[in-house]
ROBA-321452 format. One record per residue (C-alpha): residue in one letter; y, z, x. Coordinates in steps of 0.05 Angstrom, whole numbers, plus 5000, padded with zeros to 4 digits. Layout:
REM ROBA-321452
AYZX ...
***
This chain:
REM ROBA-321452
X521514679175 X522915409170 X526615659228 X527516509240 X532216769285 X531617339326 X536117859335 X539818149396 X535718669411 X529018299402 X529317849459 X531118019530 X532317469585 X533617539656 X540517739667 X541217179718 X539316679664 X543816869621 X549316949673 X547516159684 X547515999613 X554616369601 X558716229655 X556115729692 X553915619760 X556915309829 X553514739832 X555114389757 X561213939763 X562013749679 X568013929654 X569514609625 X569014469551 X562814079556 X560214529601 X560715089550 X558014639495 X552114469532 X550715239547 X551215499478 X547814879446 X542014949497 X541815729488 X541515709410 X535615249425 X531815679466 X533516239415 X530215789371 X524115739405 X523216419436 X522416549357 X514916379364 X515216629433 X518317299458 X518317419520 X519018269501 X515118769466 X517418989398 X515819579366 X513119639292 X513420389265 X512120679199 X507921279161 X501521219131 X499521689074 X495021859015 X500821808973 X501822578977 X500322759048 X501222499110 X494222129130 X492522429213 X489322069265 X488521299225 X487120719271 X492820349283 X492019559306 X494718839307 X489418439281 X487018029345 X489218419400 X486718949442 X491719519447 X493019989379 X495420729370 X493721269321 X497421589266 X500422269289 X500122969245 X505422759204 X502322049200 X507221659230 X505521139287 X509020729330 X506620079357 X508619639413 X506718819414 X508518219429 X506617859368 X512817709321 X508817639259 X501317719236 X497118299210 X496719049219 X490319449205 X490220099192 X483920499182 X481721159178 X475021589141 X475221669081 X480221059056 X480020469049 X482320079107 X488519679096 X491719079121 X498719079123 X502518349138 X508918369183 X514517879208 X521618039226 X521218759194 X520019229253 X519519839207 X513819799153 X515520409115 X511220899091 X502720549077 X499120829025 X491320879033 X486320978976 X480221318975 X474420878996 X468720818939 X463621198980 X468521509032 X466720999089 X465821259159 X466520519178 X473220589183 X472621179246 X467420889288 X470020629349 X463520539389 X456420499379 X457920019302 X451619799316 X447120509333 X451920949288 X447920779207 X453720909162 X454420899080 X459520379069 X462120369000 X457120388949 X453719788990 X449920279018 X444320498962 X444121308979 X446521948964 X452422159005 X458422549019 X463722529068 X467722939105 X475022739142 X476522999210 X483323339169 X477523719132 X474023909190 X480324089236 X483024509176 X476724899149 X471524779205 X474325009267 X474525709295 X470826209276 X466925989226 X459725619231 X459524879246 X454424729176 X459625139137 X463624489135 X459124239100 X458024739038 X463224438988 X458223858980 X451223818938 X445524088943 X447724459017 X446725149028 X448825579096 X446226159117 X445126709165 X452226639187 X452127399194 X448127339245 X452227139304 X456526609333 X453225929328 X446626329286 X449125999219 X442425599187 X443224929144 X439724679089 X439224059051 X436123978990 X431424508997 X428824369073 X431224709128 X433524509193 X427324219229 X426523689163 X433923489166 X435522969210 X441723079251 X445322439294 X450522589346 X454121869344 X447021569330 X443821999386 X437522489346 X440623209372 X434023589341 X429123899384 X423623469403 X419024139408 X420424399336 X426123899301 X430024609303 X437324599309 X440925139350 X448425179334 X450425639385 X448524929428 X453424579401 X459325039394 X466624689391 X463024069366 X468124079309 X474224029358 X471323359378 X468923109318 X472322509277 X468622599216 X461322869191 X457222409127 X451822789099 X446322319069 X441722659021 X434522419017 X432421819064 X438721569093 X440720999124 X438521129192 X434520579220 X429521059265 X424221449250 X426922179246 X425722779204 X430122589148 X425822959087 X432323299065 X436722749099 X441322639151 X447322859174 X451722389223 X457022679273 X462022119288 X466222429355 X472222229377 X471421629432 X477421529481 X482921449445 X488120899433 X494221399426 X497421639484 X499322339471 X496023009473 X495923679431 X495824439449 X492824979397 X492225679396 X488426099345 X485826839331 X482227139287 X478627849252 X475228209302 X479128049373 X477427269366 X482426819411 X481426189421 X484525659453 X484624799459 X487724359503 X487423609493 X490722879524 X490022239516 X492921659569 X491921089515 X489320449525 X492920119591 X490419549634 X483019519595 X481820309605 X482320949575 X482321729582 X481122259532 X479622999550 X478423749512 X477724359541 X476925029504 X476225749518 X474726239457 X472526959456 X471327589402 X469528189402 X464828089349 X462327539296 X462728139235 X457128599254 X456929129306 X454828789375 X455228049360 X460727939408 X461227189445 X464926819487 X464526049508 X467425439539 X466924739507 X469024099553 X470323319526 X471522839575 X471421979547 X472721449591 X473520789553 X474320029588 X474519439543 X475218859589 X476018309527 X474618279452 X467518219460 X465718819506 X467319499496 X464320079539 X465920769526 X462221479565 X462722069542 X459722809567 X461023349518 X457824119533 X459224839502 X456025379548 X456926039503 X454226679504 X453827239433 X450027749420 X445427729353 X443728209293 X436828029264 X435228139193 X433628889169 X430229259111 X433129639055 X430830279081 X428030559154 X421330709169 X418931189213 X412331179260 X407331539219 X405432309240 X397532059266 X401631559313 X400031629394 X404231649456 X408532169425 X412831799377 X410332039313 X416132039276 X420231759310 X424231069285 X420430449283 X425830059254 X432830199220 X434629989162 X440929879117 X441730599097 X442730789164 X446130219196 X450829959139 X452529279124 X455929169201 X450729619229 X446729279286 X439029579310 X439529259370 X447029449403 X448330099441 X451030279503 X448330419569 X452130749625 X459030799577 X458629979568 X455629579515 X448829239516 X445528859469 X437728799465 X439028019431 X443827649473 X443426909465 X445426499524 X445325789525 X449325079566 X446824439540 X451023879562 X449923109538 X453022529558 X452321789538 X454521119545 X455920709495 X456319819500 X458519359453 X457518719455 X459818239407 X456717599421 X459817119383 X462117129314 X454817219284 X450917709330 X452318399364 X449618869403 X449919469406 X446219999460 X447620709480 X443521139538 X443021869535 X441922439572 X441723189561 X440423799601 X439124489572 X438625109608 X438725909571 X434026309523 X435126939490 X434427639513 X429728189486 X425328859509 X419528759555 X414229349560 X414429919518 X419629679479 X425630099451 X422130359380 X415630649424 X419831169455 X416931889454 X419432389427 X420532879487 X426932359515 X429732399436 X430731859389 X431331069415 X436530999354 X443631369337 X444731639267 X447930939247 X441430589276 X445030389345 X440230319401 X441130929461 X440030629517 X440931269557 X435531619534 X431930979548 X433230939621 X431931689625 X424531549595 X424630939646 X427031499713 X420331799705 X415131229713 X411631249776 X414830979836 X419530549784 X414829979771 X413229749702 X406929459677 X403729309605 X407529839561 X409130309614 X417030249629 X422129819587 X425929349609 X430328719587 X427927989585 X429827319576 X425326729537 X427526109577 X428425519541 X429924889597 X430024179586 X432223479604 X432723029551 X433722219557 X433821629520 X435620999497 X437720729437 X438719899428 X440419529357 X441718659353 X445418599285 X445817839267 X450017649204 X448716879164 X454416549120 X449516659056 X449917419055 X444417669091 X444618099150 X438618279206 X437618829256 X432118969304 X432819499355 X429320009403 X428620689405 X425621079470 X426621829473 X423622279541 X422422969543 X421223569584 X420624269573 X419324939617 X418725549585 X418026259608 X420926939617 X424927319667 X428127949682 X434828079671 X435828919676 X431129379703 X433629869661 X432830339727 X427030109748 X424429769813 X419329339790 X414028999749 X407828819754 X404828279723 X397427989709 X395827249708 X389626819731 X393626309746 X396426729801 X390127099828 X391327729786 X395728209795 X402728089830 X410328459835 X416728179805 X422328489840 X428127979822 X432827949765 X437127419740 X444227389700 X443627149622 X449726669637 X449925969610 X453725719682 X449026109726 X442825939682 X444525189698 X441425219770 X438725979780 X433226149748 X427126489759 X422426129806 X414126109782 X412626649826 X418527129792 X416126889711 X413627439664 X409227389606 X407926589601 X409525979635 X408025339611 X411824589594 X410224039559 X412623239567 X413322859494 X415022099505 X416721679442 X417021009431 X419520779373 X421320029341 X425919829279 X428119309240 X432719149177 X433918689132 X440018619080 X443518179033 X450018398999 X454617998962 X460118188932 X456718548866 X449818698893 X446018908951 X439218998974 X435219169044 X428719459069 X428219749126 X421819969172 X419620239229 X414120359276 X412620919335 X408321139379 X408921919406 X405022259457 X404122929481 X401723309546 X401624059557 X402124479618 X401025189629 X401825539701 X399626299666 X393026359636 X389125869675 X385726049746 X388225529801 X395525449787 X397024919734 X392624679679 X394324069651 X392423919584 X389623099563 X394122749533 X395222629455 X398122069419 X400921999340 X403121369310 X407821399255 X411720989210 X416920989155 X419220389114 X425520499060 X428219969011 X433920038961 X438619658919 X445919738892 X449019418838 X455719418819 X457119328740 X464419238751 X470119518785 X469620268744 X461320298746 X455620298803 X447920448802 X444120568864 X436420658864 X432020808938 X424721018958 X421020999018 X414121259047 X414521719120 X408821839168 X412122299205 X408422529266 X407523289271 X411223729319 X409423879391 X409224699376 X403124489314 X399024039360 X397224579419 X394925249400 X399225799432 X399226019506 X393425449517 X392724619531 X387824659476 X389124219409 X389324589350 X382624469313 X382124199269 X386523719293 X393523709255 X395222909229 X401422659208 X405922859149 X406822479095 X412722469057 X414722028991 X422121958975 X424721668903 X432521658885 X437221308834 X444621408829 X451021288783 X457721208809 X463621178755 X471321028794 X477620968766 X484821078793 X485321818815 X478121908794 X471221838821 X463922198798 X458322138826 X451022338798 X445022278827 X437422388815 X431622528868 X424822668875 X421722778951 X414122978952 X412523239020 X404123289035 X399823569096 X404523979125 X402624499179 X405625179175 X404625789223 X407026489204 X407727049259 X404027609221 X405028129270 X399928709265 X394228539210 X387528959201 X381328439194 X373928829170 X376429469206 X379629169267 X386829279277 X390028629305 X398528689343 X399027969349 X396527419294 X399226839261 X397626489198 X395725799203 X396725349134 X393424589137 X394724169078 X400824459038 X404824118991 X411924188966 X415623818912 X422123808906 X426523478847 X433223548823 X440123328798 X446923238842 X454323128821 X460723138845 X467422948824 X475022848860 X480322778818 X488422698833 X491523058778 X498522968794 X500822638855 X501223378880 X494723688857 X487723488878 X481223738851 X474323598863 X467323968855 X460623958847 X454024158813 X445624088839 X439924338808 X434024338834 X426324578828 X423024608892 X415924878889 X409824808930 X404524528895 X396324578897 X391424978949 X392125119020 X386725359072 X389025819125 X385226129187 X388226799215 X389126679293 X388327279341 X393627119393 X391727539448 X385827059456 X387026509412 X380026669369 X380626539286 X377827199255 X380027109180 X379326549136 X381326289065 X384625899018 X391826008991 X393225908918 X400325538925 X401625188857 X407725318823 X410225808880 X418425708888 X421225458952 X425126018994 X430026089034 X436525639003 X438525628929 X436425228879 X442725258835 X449325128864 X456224878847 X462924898869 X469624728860 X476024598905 X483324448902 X489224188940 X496124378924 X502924128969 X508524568951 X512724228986 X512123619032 X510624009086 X506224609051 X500024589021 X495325028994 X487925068984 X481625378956 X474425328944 X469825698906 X462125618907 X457725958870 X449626018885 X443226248839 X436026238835 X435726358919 X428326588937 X426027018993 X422626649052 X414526539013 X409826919075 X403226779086 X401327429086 X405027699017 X401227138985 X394627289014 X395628038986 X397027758919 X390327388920 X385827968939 X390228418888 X388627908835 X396127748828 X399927098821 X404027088883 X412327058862 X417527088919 X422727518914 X428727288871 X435427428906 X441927598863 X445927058840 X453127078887 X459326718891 X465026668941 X471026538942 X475626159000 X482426019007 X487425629060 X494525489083 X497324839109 X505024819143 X508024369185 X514624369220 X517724089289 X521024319342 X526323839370 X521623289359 X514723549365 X510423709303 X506624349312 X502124539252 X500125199222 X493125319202 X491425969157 X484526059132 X481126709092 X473926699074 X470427029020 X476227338999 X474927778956 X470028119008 X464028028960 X457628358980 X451027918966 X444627729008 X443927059033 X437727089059 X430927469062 X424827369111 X419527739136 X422528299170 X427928389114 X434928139094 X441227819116 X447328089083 X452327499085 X460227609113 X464427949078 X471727789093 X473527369157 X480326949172 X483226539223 X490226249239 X492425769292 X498525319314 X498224679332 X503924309375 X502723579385 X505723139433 
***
């Protein structure tokens, strides 16, 4: 029989017990030496079996780390119990329990998790973690296992990269746009930062936003109008976020969501175990502060508290008048009565406001010398060579302050709650309900508009293109009794965009002793939208009057209303006080899935499907006599179904291979025709899109490679193209759109990407894609007169062979890591982009045809850029406090990320940030 002792300080009795023990007590009558025999033999006894049972906690401590650096935030727990802790930012932990031997788990993304036995040692030293083979998020999901569809090791057959909450803390926070995070990894490309805070555009593979699926801790975030993504909506998300896995292609997502590029998963932080909290400050270039406050109570008595609040604020994003300012709040409330139920809710919001700097040609133009109303000549629209690179067309100042005609202003606050259930050893479930409420728009001219001004108040525009918004309000002193109406007076506007959003999302994950694992689950998603406009500056004037049947005619707005995210959450603009539209819509969804999957310990295979049903109703309170029309309702059904299979050669090699068929029902803003409850006709059906992939994965110590190969075929898509002003057989047209049934793209290509640990001080990594996305056969299109909704022009588009715009087809990148010393570390990345198209219009390519031309977007230049960081850590007394340095694009280069319609988007030139951390 093995026998351990335990020392001193590792048991505590009551002092009156051991008084007893020591020196006796009144009412013994042995004699004194027996007495004292008795009391020592009996207390080495109970010494002996208060080694199995202490009556005290004891405290296990020790660091975990990558070998190199110290590894922040990793789960910290005794294998069977409830409590745990994390790992602080110099990775050390410390651990009360009352077990005096068994196992302790650390995990964190990234790693591997690790178990880590322990008896009479109460300090483990430091724990070394290895990469995971596929960079697990596993290992950071603390609720929702079941709704959360993670790649775990290369069990999971699909293309995917991950990034660590270090990562994201370090070069993802700040001033910088949330997708930027995500640009050291294939086949992503960011752009439009330039724009304005939160404007920044992501795309994957080729497809932009609206194709990409996006998961906020298994909750769909996209728009259920459009798919869009607006990341001025989710601003601060990376303060909160514990890690972000980008899956190219289909994913393993078990719903039915817009995953033709793939899907990107945002794990947050639940409450967490740690007790503890942090305090940061940062700045930045152009007057941006910013500052976070965070705590934690830890897990005590079965419940938990974690909280984030934030304040930032700048002057500008890089251009003239793209100031901002914003607010982000986290509150988590955890309660985990036992080991088989653990609830955790969470509300998370970001009410912001920035102004925005649209895309602009080379060169001005000028209102041509025939043109009426007394502008000929004037400026119609700056351009580069009078604004400059940081120039903005629509900034100025009125009355000595700044005004911008674009201000976005938007608070969008979700919260869920998340239940785990496991069971029994076999069978879990996991459920989380949703709910989000959106409230904002964005700001612009209403009337005559600020390029229509004539002559006799001077120009609208400064000699560096900057809007006068004097002159302006001088042209607006001399309307008639101060009322606006049609293009008579100008004043500002805001396109409301408000919403509640809820939903539920259920999964049953059983697991059998011969390798196979099944899930069926729920997915319910409800949705309503108003949308309209309102005044928000009269620009001088008194009035407006507007014209709708659905009001009788005629009738006076007189009220305006502040574009402010708080005050936009309960005042807005009642029916009677809407300009220009006003109309909603209510899309339910319904959707069921189901998986099935058999891994062992070399292979593994699943399929996956799933079924829904989506329907759609339209309302519109402007164009229709009586009040509110309501349109019938529509319904889609749509499916998906995805199988793939991984093998693992042996320990060094891996080959993954996927495919899988979508239905994918079209988008609320395709299936009405503009301004009316009328269908589009013909009628638009689903989307169909074919996915086919097949991987490699070579791993060895201090080296990993991944390559993969995919081929995505994406058929009947709708597109619709704001043409602006067209002439049609003689007519002159100010408000069409292009509508495209049938088109086609392909898109094919090659990924890899690489990590290597040179020396235990020296990291590197990178990675390579190439790809040739093209559309591919004919398209019809009908010309659509928006003022009444009437199709006067006709055709068919000659698509074939026509590049893919917007995001480059030719990327790589590299990135290293270097600590200095053990508490300084340097950084840098370096991505480099080519063969980048101009956004294909509808319009361009029609012009080709009747010109006899093959239509050919615009090539963009080639461009690379060039970051860098700094990493130091250092205490005061005690506390750690952490120093973040960050300079992007360095070397200031000048390229064009992006061209559309109405003309390009230079990208930033050079931006930094810098912040201290102190943790506690």
């Amino acid at each position: 029989m093995n026998v351990t002792f335990l020392t001193a300080h590792e048991i505590q009795l009551p002092s009156s017990l051991l008084r007893k023990f020591a020196f006796g007590t009144p009412h013994l009558s042995f004699s004194n030496m027996a007495t004292k025999t008795t009391k020592w033999v009996t207390l080495v006894a109970l010494f002996v079996v208060l080694s199995n049972y202490s009556w005290a906690q004891r405290v296990l401590t020790g660091k975990v780390t990558d070998g190199i650096d110290p590894i922040v935030g990793a789960t910290v727990t005794v294998r069977g119990s409830l409590g745990g802790t994390s790992t602080d930012s110099e990775g050390n932990f410390s651990l009360s329990t009352d077990v005096t031997s068994g196992e302790l788990v650390i995990r964190i993304l990234g790693f591997s998790s690790r178990t880590v036995p322990f008896s009479a040692e109460s300090n483990l030293g430091t724990i070394v973690l290895t990469v995971s083979d596929s960079q697990s998020l596993e290992e950071v999901v603390v609720v929702g296992r079941g709704i959360i569809d993670i790649a775990e090791d290369r069990k999971t057959p699909i293309a995917v990269s991950t990034i660590s909450r270090t990562e994201i803390q370090n070069k993802g926070v700040g001033n910088v746009e949330f997708p930027e995070i995500m640009k050291n990894t294939p086949s992503v490309f960011v752009a439009n930062q330039a724009s304005g805070f939160g404007d920044g555009q992501n795309f994957l593979r080729g497809f932009d936003q609206s194709n990409t699926a996006y998961l906020l801790n298994g909750q769909p975030i996209n728009g259920m109008e459009d798919g869009n993504m607006y990341w001025s909506n989710w601003s601060s998300i990376a303060d909160v976020a514990n890690a972000i896995q980008v899956q190219r292609g289909l994913g393993s997502s078990k719903l039915a969501i817009s995953s033709v590029g793939g899907t990107v998963n945002i794990v947050t932080k639940a409450t967490d175990l740690k007790k503890g909290g942090s305090v940061r400050f940062m700045t930045g270039n152009d007057g941006y502060l910013k500052g976070t406050v965070g705590y934690n109570t830890g897990l005590q008595n079965k419940w938990g508290f974690s909280m984030m609040i934030d304040y930032w604020r700048a002057d500008r994003k890089y251009a003239v008048g793209t100031q901002g300012e914003g607010q982000s709040y986290f509150f988590s409330v955890g309660y985990k009565p036992n080991d088989r139920h653990n609830f955790n809710f969470m509300v998370f919001g970001a009410p912001q406001k920035h102004g925005q700097n649209y895309s602009k040609a080379l060169e001005t133009t000028y209102w041509p010398d025939d043109a009426s109303g007394g502008i000929a000549g004037q400026i119609n629209t700056p351009g580069y060579d009078l604004t400059g690179i940081k120039g903005n067309h629509n900034y100025g100042h009125y009355n000595g302050e700044g005004l911008s005609l674009v201000t976005n202003f938007y608070h969008k606050p979700v919260a869920n709650l998340n239940w785990d259930f496991d069971i029994d050893e076999k069978s879990s479930l996991s459920t989380v309900l949703y709910a989000s409420l959106g409230r904002g728009g964005s700001t612009g001219s209403l009337g005559n508009g600020q390029n229509r001004l004539p002559s006799m108040y001077g120009s609208a525009y400064g000699p560096q293109g900057q809007l006068l918004w004097d002159n302006i309000a001088e042209y607006n002193a001399d309307i008639a009794d101060g009322i606006s109406s049609g293009f008579n007076g100008t004043m500002l506007r805001a396109s409301m965009n408000n919403h509640f959003w809820y939903g539920l999302v259920s999964n049953f994950n059983h697991e059998t002793d011969v390798g196979l694992t099944f899930n069926v689950g729920a997915d319910l998603r409800f949705y309503h939208g108003d949308h309209f406009r309102q005044i928000i500056n009269k620009l001088g004037l008194d009035s407006r009057i507007e014209n709708s049947p659905a009001h009788g005619g005629e009738f006076e707005i007189t009220e305006t209303f502040k574009a402010d995210p708080w005050a936009s959450l309960f005042n807005y603009a009642p029916v009677d006080q809407r300009v220009g539209y006003d109309d909603s819509e209510d899309i339910n969804y319904q959707g069921l899935f189901g998986q099935v999957e058999y891994s062992s310990e070399d292979f593994s295979i699943f399929v996956q499907g799933s079924v829904s049903n989506q329907s759609y109703v339209k309302l519109n309170r402007w164009n229709y006599e009586g009040g509110e029309a309501k349109s019938d309702m529509e319904t889609k059904f749509g499916y998906n179904i995805k199988g793939g299979a991984s093998y693992t050669i042996n320990e060094e090699n891996t080959l993954f291979v996927n495919i899988g068929q979508y239905s994918r029902q079209p988008f609320l803003d395709n299936v009405f025709q503009q301004g009316t409850i009328d269908f589009t006709d013909p009628v638009v059906d689903n989307e169909e899109i074919f996915g086919l992939e097949a991987g490699y994965r070579f791993v060895i110590p201090n080296f990993t490679i991944n390559l993969n190969g995919y081929y995505t075929a994406w058929k009947n898509r709708f597109l619709a193209y704001d043409a602006g002003n067209r002439e049609v057989n003689g007519t002159v047209y100010t408000n069409v759109t292009y509508l495209l049934t049938g088109v086609t793209q392909l898109h094919k290509g090659l990924e890899l990407d690489f990590q290597a640990q040179i020396t235990p001080q020296w990291m590197l990594r990178g990675y390579g894609s190439l790809g040739d996305w093209q559309y591919d056969g004919d398209s019809p299109y009908r010309l659509r007169n928006d003022e009444d909704s009437q199709i006067i022009d006709s055709g068919n588009l000659g698509l074939s062979g026509v590049k893919v715009g917007n995001a480059a087809q030719t990327s790589f990148g590299f990135g290293t890591e270097y600590d200095i010393l053990e508490n300084l570390s340097v950084d840098a990345n370096y991505n480099f982009y080519d063969r980048l198209y101009a956004q294909v219009e509808a319009e361009d390519v029609v012009g080709a045809a009747l010109e006899g031309e093959i239509y050919a977007p615009e090539r963009l230049d080639s461009f690379g850029v060039f970051d860098a960081g700094l990493t130091y850590t250092f205490r005061i007394g005690n506390q750690p406090i952490k120093f973040r340095g960050n300079v992007l694009n360095l070397f200031n280069t000048k390229y064009f990320g992006r061209k559309d319609g109405f003309g390009y988007y230079y990208g930033l030139g050079t931006t930094w940030n810098a912040g201290l951390t102190y943790s506690f």
